[in-house]
N, C-alpha and C positions, 0 to 999 in steps of 0.2 A: 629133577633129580640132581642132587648135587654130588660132585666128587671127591673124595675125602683122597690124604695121604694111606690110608688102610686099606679103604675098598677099592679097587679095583675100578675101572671107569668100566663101564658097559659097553658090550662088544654090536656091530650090527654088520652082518653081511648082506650088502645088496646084489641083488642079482640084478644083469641089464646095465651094471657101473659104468659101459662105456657111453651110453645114454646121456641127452639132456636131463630128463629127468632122475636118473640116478646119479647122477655130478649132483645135482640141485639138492636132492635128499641128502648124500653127503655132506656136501657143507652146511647144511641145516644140523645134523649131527653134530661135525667138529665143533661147529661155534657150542654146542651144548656140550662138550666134553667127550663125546661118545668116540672109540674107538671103531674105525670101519674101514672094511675089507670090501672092495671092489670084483664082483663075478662078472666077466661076460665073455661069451663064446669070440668076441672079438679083440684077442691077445693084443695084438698091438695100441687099439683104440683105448684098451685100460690101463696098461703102461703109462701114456701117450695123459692120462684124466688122472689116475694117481703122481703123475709129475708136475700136473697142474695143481694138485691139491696141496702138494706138498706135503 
């Protein structure tokens, strides 16, 4: 999928975000464009992996 100035990038929420493998899926995301939102029941570990991600 590519990202135009008009459309919008595609959104994905992971659930599990503070995870290895939901870190891993993320940056597999970003490098493709995709907007993504980090869920998991452990608030600081997600903070903590979206700081990471930058």
């Amino acid at each position: 999928m590519t990202v135009t100035d008009q459309d919008p990038a595609p959104l994905a929420v992971i659930t599990g975000g503070a995870g290895d493998v939901g870190v891993a899926t993320a940056e597999h995301m970003i490098r493709d464009g995709w907007r993504v939102v980090l869920a998991d029941r452990d608030l600081t570990g997600a903070r903590t992996r979206v700081a990471e991600l930058g």
